[in-house]
Phi, psi and omega in degrees: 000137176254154205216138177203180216219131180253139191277148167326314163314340191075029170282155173255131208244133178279154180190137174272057180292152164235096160325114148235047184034048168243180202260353187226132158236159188257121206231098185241101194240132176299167164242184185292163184070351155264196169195206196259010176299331188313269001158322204268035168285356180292314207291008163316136172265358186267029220212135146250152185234165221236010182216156182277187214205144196203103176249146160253166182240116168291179179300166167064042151190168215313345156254025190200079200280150192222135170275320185303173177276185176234151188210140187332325209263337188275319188297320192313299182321279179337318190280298178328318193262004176280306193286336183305338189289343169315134162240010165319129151333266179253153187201128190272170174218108184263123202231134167249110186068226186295348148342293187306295180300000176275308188271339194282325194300337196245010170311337182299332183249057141240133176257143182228141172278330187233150132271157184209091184251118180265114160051067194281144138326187188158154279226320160240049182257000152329300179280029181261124194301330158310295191312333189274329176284320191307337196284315205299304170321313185255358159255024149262327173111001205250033178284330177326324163312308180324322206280021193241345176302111206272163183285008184266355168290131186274017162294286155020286196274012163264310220234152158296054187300350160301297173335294178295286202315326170281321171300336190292302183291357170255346171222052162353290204278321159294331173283344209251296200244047173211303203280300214253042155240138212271309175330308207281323169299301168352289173287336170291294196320328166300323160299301190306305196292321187288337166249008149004281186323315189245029186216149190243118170239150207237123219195135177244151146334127165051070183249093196297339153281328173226027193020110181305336192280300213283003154309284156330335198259320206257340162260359170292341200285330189275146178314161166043048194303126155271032204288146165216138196265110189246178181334244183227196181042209193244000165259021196329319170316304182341317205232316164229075199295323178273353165254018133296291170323294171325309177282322150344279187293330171310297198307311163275104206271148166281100167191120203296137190291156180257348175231088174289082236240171181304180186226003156214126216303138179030050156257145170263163182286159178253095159344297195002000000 
């Protein structure tokens, strides 16, 4: 059911609930270039799932037109007021791809019982050799070039390059003073580490955007590693959704709200 919430700014933020009258919800924010259709394999019946379910649309995608430009700390704030609005007991957070470095800027003021980081960007995709070409290219401004690269350049079989060219164009500012800046990696690594304890990473086979191998190389580093390697690509969810749900639901114990009341502070219904 959509739903949406109004923000400090007098944004109205569109949100995708699935009620299943329980005390734990699943806070689920998207990566670029997605929304919350990624995602609406929640509302599957061939399964029961043991937490209601809450997807957002960040600014700047398909249910959520946004004009400035966009930059980590303005999507964080957005995600952030989103999640205080929970009235849930417990509450979980699945962050996909830039998801992730999105929930992580604001873990400090929030309590989560889980992270469930799905193909997260991350900290050690410095060492992916794409990656390094790909820095070069768009901070010189030169990406247009990428599109001339013949397949006989072995980046062509490593990277989505349709992808980046396009993420580039919405999101500029974020590739400039985040993904290709070495401070910044700093700090994340220091968010991933610091929630180490409480967090599950989820990675598909041949995943060409944020490479499933130096994923793998990068959560070996961390305490208490949880990795579970589920299907393919950088959506894994997509195709395989129920051995999401399944691990999922190990994780989320079932226990029915006794006054099923909204699961979120002033949302109102959504027409959509």
């Amino acid at each position: 059911m959509w739903k949406s919430v109004r923000l400090d700014d007098d944004t109205e933020a569109n949100i995708y609930v699935i009620d299943k009258k329980a005390k734990s919800t699943l806070f689920v924010v998207h990566g670029m270039m997605a929304n919350s259709d990624y995602f609406l394999n929640f509302n599957t019946n061939e399964i029961k799932i043991n937490f209601n379910v809450v997807i957002i649309n960040m600014p700047k995608s398909k249910y959520q037109d946004y004009d400035d430009d966009i930059t980590l700390k303005l999507l964080s704030n957005f995600v952030y007021q989103i999640y205080k609005k929970l009235k849930t007991k417990k509450n979980y957070i699945l962050a996909h791809s830039l998801g992730a470095p999105v929930v992580l800027d604001f873990a400090e003021k929030v309590d989560v019982e889980r992270y469930f980081f799905l193909a997260p960007f991350h900290p050690g995709i410095i060492h992916y050799p794409s990656y390094r070409l790909l820095s070069a290219f768009l901070k010189s401004k030169m990406s247009n070039f990428l599109t001339k690269l013949t397949p006989s350049i072995n980046i062509v079989d490593e990277i989505d390059l349709g992808f980046f060219r396009k993420a580039y164009e919405n999101y500029s500012l974020i590739f400039r003073d985040n993904i290709f800046d070495s401070d910044y990696i700093k700090k994340l690594d220091r968010q991933f580490r610091d929630n180490a304890d409480i967090s599950f990473y989820i990675v598909g086979e041949r995943d060409l955007i944020i490479s499933d191998k130096h994923f793998s190389d990068y959560v070996d580093t961390l305490m208490d590693q949880k990795l579970y390697k589920i299907g393919h690509g950088h959506n894994p969810f997509k195709l395989d959704y129920l051995k999401i749900i399944k691990l999922l639901n190990k994780e989320i114990k079932f226990k029915r709200r006794i006054f099923p009341l909204s699961i979120l502070k002033d949302a109102k219904k959504n027409p959509r």
